[in-house]
One Martini backbone bead per residue (centre of mass of N, CA, C, O) as a GRO file, in nm:
protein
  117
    1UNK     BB    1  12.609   9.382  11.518
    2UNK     BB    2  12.750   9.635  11.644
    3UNK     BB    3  12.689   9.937  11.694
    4UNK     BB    4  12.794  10.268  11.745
    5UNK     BB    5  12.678  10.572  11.869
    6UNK     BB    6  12.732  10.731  11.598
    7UNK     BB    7  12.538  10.501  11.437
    8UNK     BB    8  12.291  10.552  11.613
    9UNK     BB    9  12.257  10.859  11.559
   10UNK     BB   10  12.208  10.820  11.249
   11UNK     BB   11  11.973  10.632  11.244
   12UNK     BB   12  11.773  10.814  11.399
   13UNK     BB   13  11.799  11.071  11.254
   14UNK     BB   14  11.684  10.899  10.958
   15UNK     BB   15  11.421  10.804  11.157
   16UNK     BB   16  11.319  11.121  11.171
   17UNK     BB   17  11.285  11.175  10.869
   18UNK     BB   18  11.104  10.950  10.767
   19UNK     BB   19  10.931  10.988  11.029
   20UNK     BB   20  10.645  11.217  11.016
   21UNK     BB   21  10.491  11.065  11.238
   22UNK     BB   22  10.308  11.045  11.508
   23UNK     BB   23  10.247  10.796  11.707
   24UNK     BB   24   9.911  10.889  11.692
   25UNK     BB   25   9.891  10.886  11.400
   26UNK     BB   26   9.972  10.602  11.347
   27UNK     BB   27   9.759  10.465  11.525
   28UNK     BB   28   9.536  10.553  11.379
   29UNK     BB   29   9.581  10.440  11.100
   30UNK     BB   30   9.635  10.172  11.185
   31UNK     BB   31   9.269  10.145  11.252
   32UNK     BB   32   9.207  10.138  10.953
   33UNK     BB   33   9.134  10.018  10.630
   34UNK     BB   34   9.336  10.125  10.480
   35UNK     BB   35   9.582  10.019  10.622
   36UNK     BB   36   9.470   9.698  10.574
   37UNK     BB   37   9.449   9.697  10.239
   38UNK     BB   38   9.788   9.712  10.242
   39UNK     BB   39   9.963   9.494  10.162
   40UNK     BB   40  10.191   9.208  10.240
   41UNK     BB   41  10.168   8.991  10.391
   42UNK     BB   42  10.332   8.769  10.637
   43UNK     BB   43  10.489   8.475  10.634
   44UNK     BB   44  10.345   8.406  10.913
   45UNK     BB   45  10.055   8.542  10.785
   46UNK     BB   46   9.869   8.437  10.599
   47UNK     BB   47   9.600   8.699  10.524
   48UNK     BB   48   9.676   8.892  10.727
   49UNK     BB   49   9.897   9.061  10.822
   50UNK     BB   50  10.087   9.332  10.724
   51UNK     BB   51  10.382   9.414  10.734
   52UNK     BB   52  10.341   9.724  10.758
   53UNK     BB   53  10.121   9.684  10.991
   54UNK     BB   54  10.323   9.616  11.166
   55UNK     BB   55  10.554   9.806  11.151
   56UNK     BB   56  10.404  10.031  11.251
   57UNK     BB   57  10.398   9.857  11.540
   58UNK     BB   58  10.661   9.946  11.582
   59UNK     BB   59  10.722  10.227  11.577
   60UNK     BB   60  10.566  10.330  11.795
   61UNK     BB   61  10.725  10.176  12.026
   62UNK     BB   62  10.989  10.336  11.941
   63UNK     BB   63  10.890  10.619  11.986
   64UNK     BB   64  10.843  10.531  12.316
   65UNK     BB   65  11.119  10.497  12.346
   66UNK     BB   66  11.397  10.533  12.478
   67UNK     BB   67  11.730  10.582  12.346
   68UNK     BB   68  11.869  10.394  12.606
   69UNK     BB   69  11.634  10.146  12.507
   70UNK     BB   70  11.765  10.070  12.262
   71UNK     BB   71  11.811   9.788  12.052
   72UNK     BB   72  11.916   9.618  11.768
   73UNK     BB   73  11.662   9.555  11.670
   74UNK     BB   74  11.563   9.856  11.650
   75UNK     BB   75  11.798   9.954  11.458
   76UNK     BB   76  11.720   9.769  11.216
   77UNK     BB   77  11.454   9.842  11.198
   78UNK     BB   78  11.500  10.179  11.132
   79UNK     BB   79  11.709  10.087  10.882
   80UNK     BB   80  11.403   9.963  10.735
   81UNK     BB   81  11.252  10.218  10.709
   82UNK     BB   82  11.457  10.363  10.559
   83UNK     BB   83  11.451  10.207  10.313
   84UNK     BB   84  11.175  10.211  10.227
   85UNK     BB   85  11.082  10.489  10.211
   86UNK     BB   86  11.296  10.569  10.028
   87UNK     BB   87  11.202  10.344   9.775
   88UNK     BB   88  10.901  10.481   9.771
   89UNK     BB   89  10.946  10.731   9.680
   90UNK     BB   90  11.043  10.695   9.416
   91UNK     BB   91  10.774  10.536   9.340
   92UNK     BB   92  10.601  10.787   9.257
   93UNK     BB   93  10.355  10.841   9.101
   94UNK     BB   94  10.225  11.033   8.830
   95UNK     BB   95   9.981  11.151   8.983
   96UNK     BB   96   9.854  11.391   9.158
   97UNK     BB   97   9.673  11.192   9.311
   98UNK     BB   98   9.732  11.084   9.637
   99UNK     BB   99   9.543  11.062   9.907
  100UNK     BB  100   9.427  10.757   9.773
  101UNK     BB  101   9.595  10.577   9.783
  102UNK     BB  102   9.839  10.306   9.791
  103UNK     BB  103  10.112  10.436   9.823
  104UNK     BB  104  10.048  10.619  10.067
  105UNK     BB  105   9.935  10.425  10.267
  106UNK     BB  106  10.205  10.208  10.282
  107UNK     BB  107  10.401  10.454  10.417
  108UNK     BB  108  10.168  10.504  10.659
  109UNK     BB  109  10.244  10.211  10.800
  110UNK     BB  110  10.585  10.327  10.790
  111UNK     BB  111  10.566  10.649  10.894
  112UNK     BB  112  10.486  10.790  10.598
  113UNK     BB  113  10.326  11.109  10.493
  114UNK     BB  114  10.349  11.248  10.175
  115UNK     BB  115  10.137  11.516  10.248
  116UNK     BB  116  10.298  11.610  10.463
  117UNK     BB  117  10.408  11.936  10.613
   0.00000   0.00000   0.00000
């Protein structure tokens, strides 16, 4: 199904407020072994990398690209990181001290910081 203009600046829109990593900052995250350590593999790629580690370096990608030149794929995907990011928010544990969790890792594979101000 095609986007029409007004569904993609609104997915756009959505998907610049879930990703509040810069791609510099989510690449350096990505290069990490925490960001390695979290996250289920990928079912074409069993003990591999994490979906969220893929996801990740999808990102980087999407923040990469022109508006102009973003495809139906682009915007799936980025429907699908506001999805993940709301919902693991929602998920937020209970511990005040979140700087090293997994639940922290797992957001920022998926380009949201939740400790960034």
């Amino acid at each position: 199904m095609s986007a029409d203009g007004a569904d993609r600046d609104g997915v756009r829109d959505e998907f610049t407020t879930a990703v509040n990593m810069t791609a510099r900052e989510l690449e350096r995250w990505l290069e990490t072994e925490e960001s390695r350590s979290v996250g289920a593999s990928a079912g074409d790629d069993p003990g591999g990398e994490s979906v969220g580690h893929r996801s990740g370096r999808r990102i980087v990608a999407i923040l990469g690209t022109k508006k102009a030149d973003l495809g139906e794929d682009d915007y799936a995907h980025m429907r699908k990181v506001v999805g993940y990011v709301h919902r693991h928010l929602a998920q937020r544990p209970a511990e005040d001290r979140i700087e090293d969790s997994r639940w922290r890792y797992s957001l920022m594979n998926w380009g949201h910081d939740p400790c960034k101000r």
